[in-house]
VODRENLO-786784 format. One line per field, with one value per residue (C-alpha): residue number from 0; residue in three letters; x, y, z. Coordinates in nm, 3 decimals. Layout:
N
n: [NUM/...]
res: [ala/...]
c1: [X/...]
c2: [Y/...]
c3: [Z/...]
END
This chain:
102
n: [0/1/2/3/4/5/6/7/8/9/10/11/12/13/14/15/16/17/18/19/20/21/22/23/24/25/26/27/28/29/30/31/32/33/34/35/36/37/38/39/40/41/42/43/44/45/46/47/48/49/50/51/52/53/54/55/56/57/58/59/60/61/62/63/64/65/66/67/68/69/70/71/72/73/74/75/76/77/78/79/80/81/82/83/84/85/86/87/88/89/90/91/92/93/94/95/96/97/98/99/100/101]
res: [unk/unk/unk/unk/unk/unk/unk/unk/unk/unk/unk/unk/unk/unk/unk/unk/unk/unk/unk/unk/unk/unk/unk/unk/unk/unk/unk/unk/unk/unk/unk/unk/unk/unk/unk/unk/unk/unk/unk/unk/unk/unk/unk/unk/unk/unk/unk/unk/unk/unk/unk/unk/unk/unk/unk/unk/unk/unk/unk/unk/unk/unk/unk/unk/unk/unk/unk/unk/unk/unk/unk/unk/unk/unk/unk/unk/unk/unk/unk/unk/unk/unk/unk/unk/unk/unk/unk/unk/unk/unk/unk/unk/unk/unk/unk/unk/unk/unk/unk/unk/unk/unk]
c1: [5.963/6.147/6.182/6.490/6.612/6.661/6.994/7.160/7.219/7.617/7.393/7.147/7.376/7.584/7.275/7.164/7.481/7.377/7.009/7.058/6.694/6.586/6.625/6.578/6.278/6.257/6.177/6.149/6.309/6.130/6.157/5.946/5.892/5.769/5.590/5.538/5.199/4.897/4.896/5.242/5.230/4.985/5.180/5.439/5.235/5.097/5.446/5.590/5.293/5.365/5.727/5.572/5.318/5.640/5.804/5.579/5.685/5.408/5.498/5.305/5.234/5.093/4.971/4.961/4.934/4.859/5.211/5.359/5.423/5.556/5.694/5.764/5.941/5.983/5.937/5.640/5.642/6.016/5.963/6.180/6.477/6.565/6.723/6.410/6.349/6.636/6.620/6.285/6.392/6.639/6.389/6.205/6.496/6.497/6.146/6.185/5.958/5.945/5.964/6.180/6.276/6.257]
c2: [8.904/8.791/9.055/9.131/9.018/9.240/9.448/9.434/9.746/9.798/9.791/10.022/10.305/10.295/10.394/10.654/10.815/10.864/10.986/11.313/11.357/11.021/10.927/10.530/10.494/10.129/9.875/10.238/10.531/10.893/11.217/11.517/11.756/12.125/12.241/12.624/12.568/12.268/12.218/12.170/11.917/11.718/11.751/11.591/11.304/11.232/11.253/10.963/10.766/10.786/10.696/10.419/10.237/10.206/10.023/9.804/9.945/10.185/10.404/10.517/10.849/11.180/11.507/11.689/12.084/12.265/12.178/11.907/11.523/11.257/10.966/10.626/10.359/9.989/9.673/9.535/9.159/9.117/9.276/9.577/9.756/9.663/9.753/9.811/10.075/10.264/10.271/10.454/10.732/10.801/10.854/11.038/11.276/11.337/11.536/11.859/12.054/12.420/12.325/12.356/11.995/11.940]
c3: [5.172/5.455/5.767/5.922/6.247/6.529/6.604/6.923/7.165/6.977/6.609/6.743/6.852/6.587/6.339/6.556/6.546/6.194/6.277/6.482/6.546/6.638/6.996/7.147/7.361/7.459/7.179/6.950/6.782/6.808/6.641/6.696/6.436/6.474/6.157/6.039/6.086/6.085/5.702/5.693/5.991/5.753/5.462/5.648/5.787/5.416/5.289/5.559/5.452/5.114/5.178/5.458/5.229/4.967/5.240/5.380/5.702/5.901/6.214/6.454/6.359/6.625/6.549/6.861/6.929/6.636/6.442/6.612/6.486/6.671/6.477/6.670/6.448/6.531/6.376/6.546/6.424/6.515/6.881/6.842/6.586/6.283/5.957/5.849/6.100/6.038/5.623/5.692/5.954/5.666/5.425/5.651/5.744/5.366/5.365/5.289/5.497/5.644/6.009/6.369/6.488/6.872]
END
């Protein structure tokens, strides 16, 4: 499967407008996610690598605090955003989970 090229700055905006909880950070997008408590926080995490190991496409993945997950996103090999990146915050935004997003 080939990978997908990297967006440019315009590209990258224009998908976060869709992604209200993701935020750039360099060659990266972030979202934080405050869980009811630590199982949920790991239920989360297990969920995204579910979704994740369907992709092909692995984040970098935090549990910090007690209920709090940090998801970075990029596409390492291409040296930054891509499609790729974006299809999977989507899918992540679609976990249901009993939590308070930072």
């Amino acid at each position: 499967m080939s990978r997908p090229e990297l967006l440019d700055d315009e590209r990258i905006d224009d998908e976060l407008e869709d992604l209200v909880n993701w935020k750039k950070d360099g060659k990266e997008i972030k979202r934080e996610i405050v869980a009811a408590d630590f199982a949920s926080a790991v239920g989360f995490v297990n969920s995204v690598a579910i979704i994740s190991e369907s992709m092909d496409h692995h984040p970098n993945i935090e549990i910090y605090g007690w209920n709090k997950v940090r998801i970075s996103v990029s596409t390492h090999d291409a040296g930054g955003l891509t499609e790729l990146d974006f299809k999977l915050a989507k899918k992540i935004d679609s976990i249901k989970l009993n939590a308070n997003e930072e």
